[in-house]
LOMAR-203991 format. One record per residue: residue in three letters; x, y, z of N, C-alpha, C in turn. Coordinates in steps of 0.02 Angstrom, whole numbers, plus 32768, in hexadecimal, padded with zeros to 4 digits. Layout:
BEGIN
ALAXYZXYZXYZ ...
//
This chain:
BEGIN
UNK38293ABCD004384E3A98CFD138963A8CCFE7 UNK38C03AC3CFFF38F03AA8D02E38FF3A8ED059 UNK38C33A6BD06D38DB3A48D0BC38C239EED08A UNK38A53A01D03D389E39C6D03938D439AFD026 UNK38EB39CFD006393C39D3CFD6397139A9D009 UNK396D39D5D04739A439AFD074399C395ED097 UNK395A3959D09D393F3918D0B9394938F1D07F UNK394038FAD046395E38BCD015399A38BED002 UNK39BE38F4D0143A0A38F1CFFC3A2C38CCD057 UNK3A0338D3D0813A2238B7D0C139FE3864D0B3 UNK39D23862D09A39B03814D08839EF37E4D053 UNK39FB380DD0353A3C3807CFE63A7737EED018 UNK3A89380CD02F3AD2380AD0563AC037D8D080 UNK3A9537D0D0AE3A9C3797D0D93A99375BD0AA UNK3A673762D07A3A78370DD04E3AC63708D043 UNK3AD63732D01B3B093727CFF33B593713D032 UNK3B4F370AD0673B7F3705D0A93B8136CAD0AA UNK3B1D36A6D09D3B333650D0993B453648D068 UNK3B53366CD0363B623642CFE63BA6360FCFD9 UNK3BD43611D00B3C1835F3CFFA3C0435C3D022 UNK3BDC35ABD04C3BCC3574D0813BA83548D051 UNK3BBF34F8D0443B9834C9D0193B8534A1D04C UNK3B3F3477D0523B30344CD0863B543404D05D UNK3B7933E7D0893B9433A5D06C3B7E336FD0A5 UNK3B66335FD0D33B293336D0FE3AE7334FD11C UNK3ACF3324D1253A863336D1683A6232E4D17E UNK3A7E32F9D1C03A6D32BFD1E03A2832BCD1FA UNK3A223273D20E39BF325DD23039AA329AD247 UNK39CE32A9D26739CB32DCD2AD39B6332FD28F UNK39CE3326D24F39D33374D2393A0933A0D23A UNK3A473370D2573A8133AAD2553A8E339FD220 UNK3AB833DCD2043AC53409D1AF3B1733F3D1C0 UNK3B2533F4D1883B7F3402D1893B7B3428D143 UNK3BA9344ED15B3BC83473D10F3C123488D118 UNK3C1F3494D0B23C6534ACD0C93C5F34E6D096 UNK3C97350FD0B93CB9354ED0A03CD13538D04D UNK3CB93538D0223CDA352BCFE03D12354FCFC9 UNK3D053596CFC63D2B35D0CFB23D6435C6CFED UNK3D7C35A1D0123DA235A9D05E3DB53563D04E UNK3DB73538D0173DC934F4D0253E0E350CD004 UNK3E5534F7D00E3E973515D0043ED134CAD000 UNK3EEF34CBCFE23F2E349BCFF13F7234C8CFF5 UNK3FA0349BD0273FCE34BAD03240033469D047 UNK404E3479D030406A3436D047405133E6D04D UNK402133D5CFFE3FF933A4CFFD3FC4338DD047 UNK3FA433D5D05A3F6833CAD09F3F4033FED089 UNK3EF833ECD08B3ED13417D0823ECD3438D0B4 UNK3E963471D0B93E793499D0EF3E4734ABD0EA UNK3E1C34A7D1153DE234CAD1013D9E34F0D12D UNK3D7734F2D1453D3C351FD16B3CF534E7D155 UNK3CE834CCD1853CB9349AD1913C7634CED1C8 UNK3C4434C2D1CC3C2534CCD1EC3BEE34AFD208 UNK3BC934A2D22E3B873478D2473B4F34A8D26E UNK3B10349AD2493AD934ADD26F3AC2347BD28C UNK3ABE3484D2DB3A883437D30E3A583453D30C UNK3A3A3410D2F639ED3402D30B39D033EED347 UNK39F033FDD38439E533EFD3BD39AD3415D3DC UNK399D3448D3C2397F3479D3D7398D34C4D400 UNK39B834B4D3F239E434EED40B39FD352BD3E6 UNK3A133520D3A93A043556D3853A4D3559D366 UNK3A77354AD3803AC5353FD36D3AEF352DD34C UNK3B1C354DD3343B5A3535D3123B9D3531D30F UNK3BBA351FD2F33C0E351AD2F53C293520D2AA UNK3C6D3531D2C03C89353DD2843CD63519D29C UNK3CEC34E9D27D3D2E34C1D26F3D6434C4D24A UNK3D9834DDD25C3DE334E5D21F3DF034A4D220 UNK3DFE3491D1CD3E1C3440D1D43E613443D1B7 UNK3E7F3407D1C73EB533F7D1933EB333A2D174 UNK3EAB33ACD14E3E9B3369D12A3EE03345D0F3 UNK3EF73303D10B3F1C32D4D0EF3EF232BFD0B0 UNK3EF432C6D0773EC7329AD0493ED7325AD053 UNK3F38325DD0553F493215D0403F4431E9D059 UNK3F4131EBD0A93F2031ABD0D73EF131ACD0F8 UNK3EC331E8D0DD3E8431EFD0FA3E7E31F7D12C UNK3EAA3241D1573E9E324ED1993E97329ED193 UNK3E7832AFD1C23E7C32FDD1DE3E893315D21C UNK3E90334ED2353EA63379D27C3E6633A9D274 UNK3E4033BAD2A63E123408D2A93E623427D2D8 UNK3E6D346ED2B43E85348FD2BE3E8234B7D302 UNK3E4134DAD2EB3E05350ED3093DDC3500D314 UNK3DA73505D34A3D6434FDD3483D353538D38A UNK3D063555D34F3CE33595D3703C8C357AD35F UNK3C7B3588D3A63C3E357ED3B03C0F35BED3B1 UNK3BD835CBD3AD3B993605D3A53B6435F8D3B4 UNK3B473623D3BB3B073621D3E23AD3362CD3AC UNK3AD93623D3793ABB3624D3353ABA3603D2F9 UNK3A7935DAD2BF3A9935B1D2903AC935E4D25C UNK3AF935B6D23F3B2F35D0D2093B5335F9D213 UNK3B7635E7D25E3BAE361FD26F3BA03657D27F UNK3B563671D27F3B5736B1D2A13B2C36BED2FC UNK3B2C36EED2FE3B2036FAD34B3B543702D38D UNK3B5836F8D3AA3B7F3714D3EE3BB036CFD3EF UNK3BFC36D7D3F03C1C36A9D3E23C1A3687D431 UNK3C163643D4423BFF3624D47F3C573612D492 UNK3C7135FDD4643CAD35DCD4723CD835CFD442 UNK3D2235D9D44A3D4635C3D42B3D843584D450 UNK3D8B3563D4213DBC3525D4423DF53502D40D UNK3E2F3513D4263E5934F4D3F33E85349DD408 UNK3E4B345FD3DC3E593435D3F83E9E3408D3EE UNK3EB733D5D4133F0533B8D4193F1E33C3D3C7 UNK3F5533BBD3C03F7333A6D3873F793358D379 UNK3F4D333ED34D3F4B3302D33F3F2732E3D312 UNK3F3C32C8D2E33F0D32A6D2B03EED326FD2B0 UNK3EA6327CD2953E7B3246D2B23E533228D26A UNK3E4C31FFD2673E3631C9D22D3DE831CED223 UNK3DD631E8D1D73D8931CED1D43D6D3191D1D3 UNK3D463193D1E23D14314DD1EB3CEA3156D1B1 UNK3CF23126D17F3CC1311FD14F3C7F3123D15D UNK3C573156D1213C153166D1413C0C317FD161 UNK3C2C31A9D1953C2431ECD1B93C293230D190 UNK3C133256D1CD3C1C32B2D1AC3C5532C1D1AA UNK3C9032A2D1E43CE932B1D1C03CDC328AD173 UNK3CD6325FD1663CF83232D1343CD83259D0EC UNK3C8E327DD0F43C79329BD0BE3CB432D6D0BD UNK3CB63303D0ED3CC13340D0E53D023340D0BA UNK3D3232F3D0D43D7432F3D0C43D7332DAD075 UNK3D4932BCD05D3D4032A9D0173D2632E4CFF6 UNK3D0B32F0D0083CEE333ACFF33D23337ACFC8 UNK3D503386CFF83D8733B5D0033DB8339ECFE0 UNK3DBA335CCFEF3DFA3335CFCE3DFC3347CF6E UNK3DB3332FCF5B3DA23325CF233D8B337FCF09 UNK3D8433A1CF383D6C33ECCF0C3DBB3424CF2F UNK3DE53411CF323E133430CF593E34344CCF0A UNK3E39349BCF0D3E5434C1CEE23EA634D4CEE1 
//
């Protein structure tokens, strides 16, 4: 009875890790995007927030993205970006890379342009 106890309280806890992750795309292909809800933040009229992607490539992988998001002219910066050897951020971290400083424009109808409407419009 105790070893069942712990396998559903270790079953409990792993759900509840994805619970702040909302899927906000999924492309042909099968890649997922989600974002950090509880982690979406404003500061100095720019959001911030924790994006993530599972590929459907077959590989098994994911990433996790720090953003900073302009609502007002519809641009963002990835801050951060950490890659894994596992879907939803977990597993053996493969890589981390912190890319240029520079803001780059969504393209209507992409996974930036959701994520940034997204955040824009649920930003606490």
């Amino acid at each position: 009875m105790k070893k069942l106890t712990i396998l559903l309280f270790s079953i409990l806890i792993s759900f509840s890790s994805y619970g702040e992750w909302v899927q906000v795309s999924k492309g042909v292909s099968g890649t997922t995007t989600f974002i950090n809800i509880d982690k979406i933040k404003e500061n100095n009229d720019y959001i911030y927030y924790w994006a993530l992607t599972n590929y459907a490539d077959g590989s098994n992988e994911s990433a996790q993205a720090y953003r900073q998001s302009d609502c007002a002219v519809n641009r963002f910066k990835v801050l951060a970006f950490y890659s894994y050897s596992e879907p939803m951020g977990s597993g053996r971290p493969a890589s981390q890379f912190t890319p240029p400083d520079e803001w780059l424009y969504a393209i209507p109808n992409t996974v930036d342009d959701t994520l940034l409407t997204y955040t824009c419009n649920n930003v606490k």
